[in-house]
C-alpha positions in Angstrom: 3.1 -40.0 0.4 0.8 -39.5 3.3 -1.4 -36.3 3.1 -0.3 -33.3 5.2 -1.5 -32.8 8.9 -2.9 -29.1 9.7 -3.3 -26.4 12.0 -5.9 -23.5 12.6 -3.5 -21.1 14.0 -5.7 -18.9 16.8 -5.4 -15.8 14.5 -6.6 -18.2 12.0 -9.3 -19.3 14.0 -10.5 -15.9 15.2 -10.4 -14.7 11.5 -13.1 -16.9 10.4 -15.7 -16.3 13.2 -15.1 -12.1 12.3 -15.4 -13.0 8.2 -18.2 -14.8 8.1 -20.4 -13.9 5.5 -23.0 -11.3 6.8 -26.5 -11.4 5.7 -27.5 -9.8 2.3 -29.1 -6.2 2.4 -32.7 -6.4 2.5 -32.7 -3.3 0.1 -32.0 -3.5 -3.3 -29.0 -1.3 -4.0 -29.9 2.5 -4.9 -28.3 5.5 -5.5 -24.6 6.7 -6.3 -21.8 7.5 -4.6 -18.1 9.6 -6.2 -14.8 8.7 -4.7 -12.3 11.6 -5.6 -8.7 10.5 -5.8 -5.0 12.2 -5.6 -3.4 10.6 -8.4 -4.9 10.0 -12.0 -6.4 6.4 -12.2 -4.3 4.3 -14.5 -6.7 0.8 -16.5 -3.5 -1.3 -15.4 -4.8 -1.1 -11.8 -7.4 -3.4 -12.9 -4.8 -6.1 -13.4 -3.1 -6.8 -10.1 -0.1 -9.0 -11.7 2.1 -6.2 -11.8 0.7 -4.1 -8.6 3.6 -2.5 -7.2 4.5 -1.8 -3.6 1.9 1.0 -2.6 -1.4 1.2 -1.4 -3.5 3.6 -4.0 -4.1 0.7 -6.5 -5.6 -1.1 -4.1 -8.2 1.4 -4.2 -9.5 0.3 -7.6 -8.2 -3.4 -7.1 -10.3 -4.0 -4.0 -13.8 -2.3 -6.1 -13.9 -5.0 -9.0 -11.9 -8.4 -7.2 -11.6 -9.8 -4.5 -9.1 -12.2 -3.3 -8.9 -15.3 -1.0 -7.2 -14.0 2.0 -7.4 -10.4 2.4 -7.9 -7.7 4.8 -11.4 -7.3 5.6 -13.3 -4.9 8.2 -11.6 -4.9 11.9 -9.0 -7.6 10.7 -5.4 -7.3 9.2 -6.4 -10.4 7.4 -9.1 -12.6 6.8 -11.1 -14.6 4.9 -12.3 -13.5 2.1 -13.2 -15.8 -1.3 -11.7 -18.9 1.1 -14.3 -19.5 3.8 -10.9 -20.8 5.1 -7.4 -21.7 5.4 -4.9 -24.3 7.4 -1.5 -24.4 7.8 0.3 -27.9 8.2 2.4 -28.3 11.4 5.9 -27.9 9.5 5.1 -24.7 7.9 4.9 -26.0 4.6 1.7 -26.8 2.9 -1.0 -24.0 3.7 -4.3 -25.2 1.6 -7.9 -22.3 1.0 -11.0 -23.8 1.1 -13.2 -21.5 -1.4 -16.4 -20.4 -0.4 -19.4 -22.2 -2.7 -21.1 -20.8 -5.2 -18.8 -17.9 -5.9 -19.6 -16.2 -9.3 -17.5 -13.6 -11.2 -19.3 -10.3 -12.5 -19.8 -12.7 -15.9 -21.4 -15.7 -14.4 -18.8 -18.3 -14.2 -17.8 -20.0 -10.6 -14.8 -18.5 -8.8 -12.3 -22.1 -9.5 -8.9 -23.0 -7.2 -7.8 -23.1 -11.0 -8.8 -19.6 -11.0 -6.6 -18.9 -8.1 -3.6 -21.0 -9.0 -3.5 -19.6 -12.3 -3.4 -15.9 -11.0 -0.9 -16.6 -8.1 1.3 -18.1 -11.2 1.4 -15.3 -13.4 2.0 -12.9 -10.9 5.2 -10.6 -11.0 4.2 -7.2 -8.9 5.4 -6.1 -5.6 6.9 -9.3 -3.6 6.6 -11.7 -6.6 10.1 -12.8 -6.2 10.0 -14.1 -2.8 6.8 -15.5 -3.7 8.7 -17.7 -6.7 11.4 -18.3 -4.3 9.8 -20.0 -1.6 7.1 -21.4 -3.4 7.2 -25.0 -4.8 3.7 -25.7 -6.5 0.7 -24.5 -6.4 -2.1 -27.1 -6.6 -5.7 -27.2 -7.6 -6.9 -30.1 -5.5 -10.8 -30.0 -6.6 -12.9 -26.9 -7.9 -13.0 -25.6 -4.4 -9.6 -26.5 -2.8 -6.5 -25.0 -3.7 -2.9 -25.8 -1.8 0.4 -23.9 -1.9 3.8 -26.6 -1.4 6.4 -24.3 0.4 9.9 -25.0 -0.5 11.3 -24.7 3.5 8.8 -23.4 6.5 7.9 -19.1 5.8 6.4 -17.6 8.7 5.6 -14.5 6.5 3.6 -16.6 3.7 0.5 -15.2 4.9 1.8 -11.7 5.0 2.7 -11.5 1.7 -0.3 -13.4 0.1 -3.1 -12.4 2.1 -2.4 -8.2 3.0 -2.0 -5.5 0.8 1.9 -6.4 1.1 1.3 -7.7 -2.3 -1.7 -8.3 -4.8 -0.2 -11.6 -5.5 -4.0 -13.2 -3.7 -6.5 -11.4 -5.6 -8.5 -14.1 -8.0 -8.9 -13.3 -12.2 -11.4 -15.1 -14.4 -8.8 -17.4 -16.2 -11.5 -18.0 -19.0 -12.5 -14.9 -19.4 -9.0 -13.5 -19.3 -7.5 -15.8 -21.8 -10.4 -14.8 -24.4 -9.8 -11.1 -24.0 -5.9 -10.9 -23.2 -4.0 -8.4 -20.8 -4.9 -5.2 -22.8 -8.8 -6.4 -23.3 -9.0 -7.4 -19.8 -7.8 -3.6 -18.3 -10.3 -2.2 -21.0 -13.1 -4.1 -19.4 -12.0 -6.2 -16.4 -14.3 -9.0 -14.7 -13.8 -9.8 -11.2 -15.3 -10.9 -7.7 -15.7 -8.2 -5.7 -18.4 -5.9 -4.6 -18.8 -3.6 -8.1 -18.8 -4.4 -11.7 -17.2 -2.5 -14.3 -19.6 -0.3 -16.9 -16.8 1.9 -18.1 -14.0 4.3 -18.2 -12.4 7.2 -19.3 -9.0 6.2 -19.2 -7.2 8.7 -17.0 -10.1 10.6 -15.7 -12.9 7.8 -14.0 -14.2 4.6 -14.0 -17.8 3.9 -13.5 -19.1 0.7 -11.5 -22.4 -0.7 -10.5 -23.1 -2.8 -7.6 -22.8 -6.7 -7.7 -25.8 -8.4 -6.1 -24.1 -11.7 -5.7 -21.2 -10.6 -3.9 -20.3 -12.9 -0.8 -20.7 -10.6 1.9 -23.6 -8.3 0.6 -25.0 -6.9 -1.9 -23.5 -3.1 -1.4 -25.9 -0.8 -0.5 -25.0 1.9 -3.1 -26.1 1.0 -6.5 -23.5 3.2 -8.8 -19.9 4.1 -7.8 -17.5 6.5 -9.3 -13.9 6.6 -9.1 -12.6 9.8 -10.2 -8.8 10.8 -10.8 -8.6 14.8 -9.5 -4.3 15.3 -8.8 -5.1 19.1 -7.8 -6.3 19.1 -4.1 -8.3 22.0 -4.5 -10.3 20.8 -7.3 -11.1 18.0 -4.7 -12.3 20.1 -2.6 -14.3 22.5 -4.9 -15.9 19.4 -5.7 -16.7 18.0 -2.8 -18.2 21.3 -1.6 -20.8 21.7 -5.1 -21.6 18.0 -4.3 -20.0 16.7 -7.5 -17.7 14.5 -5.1 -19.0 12.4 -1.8 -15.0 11.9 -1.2 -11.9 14.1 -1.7 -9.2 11.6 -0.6 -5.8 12.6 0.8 -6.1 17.0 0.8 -2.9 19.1 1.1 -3.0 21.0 5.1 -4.5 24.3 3.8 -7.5 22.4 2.3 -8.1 20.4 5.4 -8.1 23.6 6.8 -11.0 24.5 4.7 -13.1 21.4 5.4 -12.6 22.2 9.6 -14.5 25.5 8.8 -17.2 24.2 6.8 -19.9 22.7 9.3 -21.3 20.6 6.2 -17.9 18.6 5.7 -16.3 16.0 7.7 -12.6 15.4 7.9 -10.7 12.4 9.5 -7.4 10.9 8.9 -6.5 7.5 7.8 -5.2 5.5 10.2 -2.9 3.1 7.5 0.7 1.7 6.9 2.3 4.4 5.5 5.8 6.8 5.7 7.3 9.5 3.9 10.9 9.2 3.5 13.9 10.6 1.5 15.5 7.9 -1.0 19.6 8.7 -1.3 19.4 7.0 -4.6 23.5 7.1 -5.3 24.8 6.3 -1.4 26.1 3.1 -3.4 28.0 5.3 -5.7 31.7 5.7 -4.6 32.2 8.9 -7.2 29.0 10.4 -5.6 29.2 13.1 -2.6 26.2 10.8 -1.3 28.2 8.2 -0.4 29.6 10.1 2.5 27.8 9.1 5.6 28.0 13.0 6.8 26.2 14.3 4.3 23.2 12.1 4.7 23.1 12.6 8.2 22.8 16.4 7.3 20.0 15.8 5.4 18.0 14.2 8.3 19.0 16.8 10.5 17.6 19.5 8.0 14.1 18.3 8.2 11.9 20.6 9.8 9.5 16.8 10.7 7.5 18.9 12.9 6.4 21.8 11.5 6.2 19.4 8.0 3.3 18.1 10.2 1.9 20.8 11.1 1.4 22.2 7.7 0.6 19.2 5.7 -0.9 17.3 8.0 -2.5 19.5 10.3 -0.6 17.5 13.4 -1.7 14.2 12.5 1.6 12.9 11.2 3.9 11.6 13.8 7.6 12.1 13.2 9.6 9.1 11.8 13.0 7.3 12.9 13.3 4.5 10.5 11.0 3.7 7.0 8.9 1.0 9.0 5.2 2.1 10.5 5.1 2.2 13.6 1.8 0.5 13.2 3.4 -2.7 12.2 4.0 -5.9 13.6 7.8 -6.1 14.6 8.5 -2.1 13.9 11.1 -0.7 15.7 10.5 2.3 17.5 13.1 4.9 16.9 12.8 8.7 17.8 13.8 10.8 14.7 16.7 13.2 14.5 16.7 16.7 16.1 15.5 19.9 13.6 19.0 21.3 14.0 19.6 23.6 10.8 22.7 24.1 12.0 24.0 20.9 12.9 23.4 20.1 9.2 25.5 22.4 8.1 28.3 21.8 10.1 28.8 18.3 8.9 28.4 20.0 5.0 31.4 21.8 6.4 33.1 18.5 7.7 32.7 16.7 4.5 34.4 19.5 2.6 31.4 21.7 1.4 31.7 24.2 3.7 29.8 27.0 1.6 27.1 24.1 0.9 26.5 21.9 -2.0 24.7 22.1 -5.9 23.1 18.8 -5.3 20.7 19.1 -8.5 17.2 17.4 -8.9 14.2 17.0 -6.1 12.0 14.8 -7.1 9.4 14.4 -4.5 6.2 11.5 -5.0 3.6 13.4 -7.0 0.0 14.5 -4.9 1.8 15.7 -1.7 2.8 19.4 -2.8 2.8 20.9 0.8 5.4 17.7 2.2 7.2 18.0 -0.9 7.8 22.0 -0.7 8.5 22.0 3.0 11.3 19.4 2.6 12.8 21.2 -0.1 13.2 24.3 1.4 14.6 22.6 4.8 17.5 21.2 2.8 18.0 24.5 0.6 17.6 26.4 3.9 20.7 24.1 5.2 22.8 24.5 2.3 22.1 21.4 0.9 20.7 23.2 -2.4 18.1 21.5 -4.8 15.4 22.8 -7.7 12.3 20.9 -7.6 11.6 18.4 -10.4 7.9 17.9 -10.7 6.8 14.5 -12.2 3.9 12.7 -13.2 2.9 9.7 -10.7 2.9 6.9 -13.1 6.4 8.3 -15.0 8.0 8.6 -10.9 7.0 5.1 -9.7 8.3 3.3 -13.4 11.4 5.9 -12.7 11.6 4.2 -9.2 11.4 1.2 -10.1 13.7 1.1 -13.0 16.8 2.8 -11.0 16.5 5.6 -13.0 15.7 8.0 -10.3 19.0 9.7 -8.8 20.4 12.0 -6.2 17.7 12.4 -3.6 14.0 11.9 -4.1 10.9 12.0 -1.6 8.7 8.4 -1.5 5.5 7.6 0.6 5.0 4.2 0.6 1.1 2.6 2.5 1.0 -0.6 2.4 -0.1 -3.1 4.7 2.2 -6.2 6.1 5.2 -5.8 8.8 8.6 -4.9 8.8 9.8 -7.8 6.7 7.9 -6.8 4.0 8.9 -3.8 3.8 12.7 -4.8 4.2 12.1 -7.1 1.4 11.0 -4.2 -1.1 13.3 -1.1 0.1 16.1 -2.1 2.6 16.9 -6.3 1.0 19.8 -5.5 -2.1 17.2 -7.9 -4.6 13.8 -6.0 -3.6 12.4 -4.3 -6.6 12.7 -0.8 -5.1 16.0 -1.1 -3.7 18.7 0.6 -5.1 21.4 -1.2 -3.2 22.0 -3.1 0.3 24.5 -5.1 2.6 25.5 -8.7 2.5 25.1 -8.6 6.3 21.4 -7.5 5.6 20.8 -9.3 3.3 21.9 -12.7 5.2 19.7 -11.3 8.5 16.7 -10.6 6.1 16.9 -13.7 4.7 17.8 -15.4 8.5 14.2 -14.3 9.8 12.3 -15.3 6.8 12.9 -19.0 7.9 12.4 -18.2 12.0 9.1 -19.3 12.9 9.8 -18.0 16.9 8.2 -14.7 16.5 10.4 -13.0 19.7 14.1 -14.1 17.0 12.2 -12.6 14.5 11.5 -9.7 15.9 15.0 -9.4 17.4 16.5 -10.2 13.8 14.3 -7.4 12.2 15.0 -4.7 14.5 19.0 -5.2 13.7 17.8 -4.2 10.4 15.9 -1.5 11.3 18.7 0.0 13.7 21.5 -0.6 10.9 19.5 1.5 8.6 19.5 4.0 11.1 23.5 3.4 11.9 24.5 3.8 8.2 22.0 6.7 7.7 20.7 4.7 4.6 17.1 6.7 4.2 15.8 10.2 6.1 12.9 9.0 7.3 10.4 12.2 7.7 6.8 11.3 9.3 4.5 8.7 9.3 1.8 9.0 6.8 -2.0 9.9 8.2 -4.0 10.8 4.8 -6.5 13.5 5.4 -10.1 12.7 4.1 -13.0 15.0 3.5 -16.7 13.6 3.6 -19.0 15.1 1.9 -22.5 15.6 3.6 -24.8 12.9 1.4 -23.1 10.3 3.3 -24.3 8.2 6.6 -21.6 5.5 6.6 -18.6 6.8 5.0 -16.4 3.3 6.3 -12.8 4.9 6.7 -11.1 3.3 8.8 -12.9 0.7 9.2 -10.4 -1.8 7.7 -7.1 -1.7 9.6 -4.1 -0.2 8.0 -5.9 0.3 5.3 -6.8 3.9 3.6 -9.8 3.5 1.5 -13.7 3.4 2.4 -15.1 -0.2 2.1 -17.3 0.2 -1.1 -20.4 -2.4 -0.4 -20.4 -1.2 2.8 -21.0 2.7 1.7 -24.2 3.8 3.2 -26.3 7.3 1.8 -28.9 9.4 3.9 -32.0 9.1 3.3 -33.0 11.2 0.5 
C-alpha cells in the first residue's frame, strides 16, 4: 500500500507560523504567583482520561501537560508538543510531527508512543466519537505519530486538538505505568509549563516552573492553585494579597473590585452558556413532557436582569445552548421576560393555580444565577426549593442520569456547535438525557460533510429543532468575571481565545 498524500490546510499553515516556539526568557524564573478558583480542586484533574465536558479542569490540566494540538495564545488551535500536523487529501490519515527534544518534568523524551498510548486509554468528554471514527493509531518513529480514520471527519481536529475534549494532552507512559492511576493524581508528571511539588487534596496544589518547557521558561518561578467555592473569601483574599487571582466572583463582589482603585476586573471572553436541563421531558408520566410547560419556563426567566445582577451586564441573553462565539452557532434571540405569559400556559396545561415541581438544583459556584432563576420560576408559579450540591457530587449526578426535574448547567468549553450537539443535544452523548432519531441521523449526517456551508446548514436544523421542541431554556451566555490583584504586570486573560484561564508561563509580576 502506497503511503498517504497530504495537505497543510491554510488554517493549518497559518497555525504554525503563530506557534512557533518563542525564545526562552532571559531571566531565570522568580517569584510566585496564587490563582484562586470557584470550585474545590479535585487530584483527578491531573489525569485528563476522564475529563468531562467543561472548561474548569482544564485550568489545572493545561499547568502540568501539554498536549500536541491545543489552543495556544491568539489561536483556537495550534501547535503545541507537534511542531506540526497534515491532513491527507481524503480526510483520512492526519499524522503530528513532535517537536525534538521534548522532556517530561522527570527527564524522559515526550514519544508518539507516549501520545498514542494516552489517545487509547482515553474515555472523558467525546471519547466515544473518538473510538468511533477512529481506526488505529500509529507510532510511526519516536517523533511521528498518525491517526487512520475510519471514513473522512471534518471535526477530527475539533475534538482532538480544543478544549472540546482532553483526549490530546500527552502522559508519561513509563512513568505512569510504574506509579498507576491513583499514584499518578498523587504526584502527576507532565509536559507543560509547571511541575508538581505538592497538594493538599481539596484545598491547593503547589507548582514550580519548568525551565525546559517548549515555548519558555515561565517567568514566575512558584504557582499556586487554590480551591476558594465562597466568592467573597476570593475576594477578601485578593484584597490582603493572599490571592493575585479571584476567578469567576458573584455580581455584588465585582461590584466591590469596580470601587477598589487597586483591583482590576475584566470578563472572560470564552465558550460558555448557562442553561436549564428538563431532565424528564422524555418521561411520558412526567408533567415535563408537555411542551407548554417548558415553554413557561423560558418565558419566566428574568435573562436580563439575571445579567445585570450576576454579571454586571456582561452576559448576553441566550436562544439556544450553542455560544454564539462558535463556529457554525446559530443565532437565535431568546424568549420575551413575560411572567405572565408563563403562567398562562401553566393554566393551559392544566395547572392553573401553578405547579409543586420539587428540586432546583443549579451548578454549584454561581449563587447569584442560581437564586435569580429560582425565584423567576417560583415567581411564575412554577414552584421549586433550592437543592444545594457539591460540584464534584452535581457533575457525577449529571453524568449518571441521576439528576431529575429541572436543574441549572454552565457548560465552557471550547469547539463549535457539533461538539456541543454531540455531548448535550445527540441521544448517545454522555450528558444527554434523551434525543430524536431525526437528530440524531442530522448530527451524524454533518459529521461526514466536509463542505463547511452543508454543515453549517445541517447544524443550524439542530439548533432551531431544539428551539421548536423547547428541549433546554437557554438563559445567557457565560462571561466569567475576573479580579486582578495589584502584584501583577501581565495577568494573560484573554489572551487565548475561548478560553477562560490566564496563560501560566506567560504570567508576568511588577517589579518588586
Amino acid at each position: 500500500m502506497s503511503p498517504p498524500r497530504f495537505r497543510i490546510a491554510g488554517w493549518v499553515a497559518a497555525a504554525l507560523l503563530l506557534g512557533a516556539a518563542q525564545p526562552s526568557s532571559a531571566q531565570a524564573p522568580s517569584g510566585e504567583a496564587t490563582v484562586s478558583f470557584h470550585v474545590t480542586l479535585a487530584p483527578s484533574w491531573f489525569d485528563p482520561s476522564t475529563a468531562p465536558p467543561q472548561i474548569t479542569p482544564f485550568g489545572v490540566l493545561y499547568a502540568v501537560h501539554d498536549a500536541l494540538v491545543r489552543p495556544l495564545p491568539g489561536q483556537k488551535m495550534g501547535p503545541s508538543l507537534a511542531e506540526s500536523w497534515t491532513e491527507s487529501k481524503d480526510g483520512l490519515v492526519y499524522e503530528f510531527k513532535l517537536r525534538r527534544g521534548l522532556k517530561f518534568h522527570n527527564g524522559d523524551p515526550v514519544t508518539a508512543d507516549d501520545a498514542k498510548w494516552s489517545f487509547e486509554r482515553y474515555q472523558g468528554a467525546g471519547a466515544r466519537q473518538l473510538q468511533a471514527r477512529v481506526r488505529q493509531v500509529e507510532a510511526v518513529d519516536p517523533i511521528t505519530v498518525r491517526f487512520h480514520l475510519k471514513e473522512a471527519w471534518p471535526d477530527f481536529m475539533t475534538f482532538y486538538g480544543t478544549t472540546a475534549t482532553a483526549a490530546g494532552i500527552v502522559l508519561p507512559r513509563k512513568y505512569f505505568e510504574q506509579v498507576g492511576a491513583d499514584g499518578f493524581k498523587q504526584r502527576p508528571i507532565g509536559a507543560g509549563p509547571y511541575r508538581f511539588v505538592s497538594q493538599r487534596p481539596g484545598i491547593d496544589v503547589v507548582l514550580e516552573a519548568f525551565p525546559g518547557y517548549w515555548r519558555h521558561a515561565p517567568y514566575v518561578k512558584r504557582l499556586t492553585l487554590k480551591g476558594v467555592p465562597d466568592s467573597t473569601t476570593r475576594l477578601t483574599m485578593l484584597k490582603s494579597g493572599e490571592t493575585d487571582y479571584a476567578l469567576f466572583l458573584d455580581g455584588p463582589e465585582g461590584e466591590a473590585v469596580k470601587r477598589d482603585p487597586r483591583l482590576t476586573l475584566t470578563a472572560t471572553r470564552h465558550a460558555s452558556i448557562f442553561w436549564i436541563e428538563f431532565a424528564d421531558q422524555w418521561d411520558p408520566k412526567s408533567p415535563w413532557s408537555d411542551k407548554r410547560l417548558r415553554l413557561a419556563v423560558n418565558y419566566a426567566l428574568d435573562r436580563k436582569g439575571t445579567n445585570e445582577a450576576a454579571c454586571l451586564g456582561f452576559c448576553p441573553p441566550a436562544g439556544v445552548i450553542v455560544p454564539r462565539v462558535m463556529d457554525f452557532a446559530l443565532q437565535v434571540p431568546p424568549l420575551p421576560y413575560d411572567p405572565g405569559k408563563a403562567k398562562q400556559l401553566l393554566a393551559e396545561a392544566g395547572y392553573p393555580n401553578g405547579l409543586d415541581a420539587g428540586e432546583f438544583v443549579p451548578i454549584p459556584g454561581f449563587s447569584t444565577v442560581g437564586d435569580a432563576a429560582l425565584n423567576n420560576l417560583n415567581a411564575a408559579g412554577i414552584r421549586m426549593r433550592m437543592r444545594p450540591m457539591e460540584r464534584a457530587a452535581f457533575y457525577a449526578a449529571w453524568q449518571e442520569k441521576k439528576l431529575r426535574g429541572l436543574f441549572l448547567v454552565a457548560v465552557g468549553n471550547s469547539g463549535n456547535a457539533a461538539s456541543r450537539v454531540e455531548a448535550f443535544i445527540y441521544s448517545k452523548g454522555s450528558y444527554a438525557y434523551g434525543g430524536y432519531p431525526d437528530l440524531d441521523e442530522m448530527f451524524l449526517q454533518q459529521g461526514r460533510e466536509r463542505d463547511p456551508a452543508k454543515r453549517e446548514a445541517i447544524l443550524h436544523r439542530i439548533q432551531q429543532a431544539t428551539v421548536d421542541r423547547v428541549m433546554f431554556a437557554p438563559l445567557m451566555d457565560l462571561r466569567g468575571l475576573i479580579a486582578i490583584g495589584p502584584r501583577l504586570a501581565d495577568h494573560t486573560m484573554n489572551t487565548i481565545p475561548m478560553y477562560p484561564f490566564p496563560v501560566y508561563e506567560d504570567i508576568r509580576l511588577k517589579s518588586q
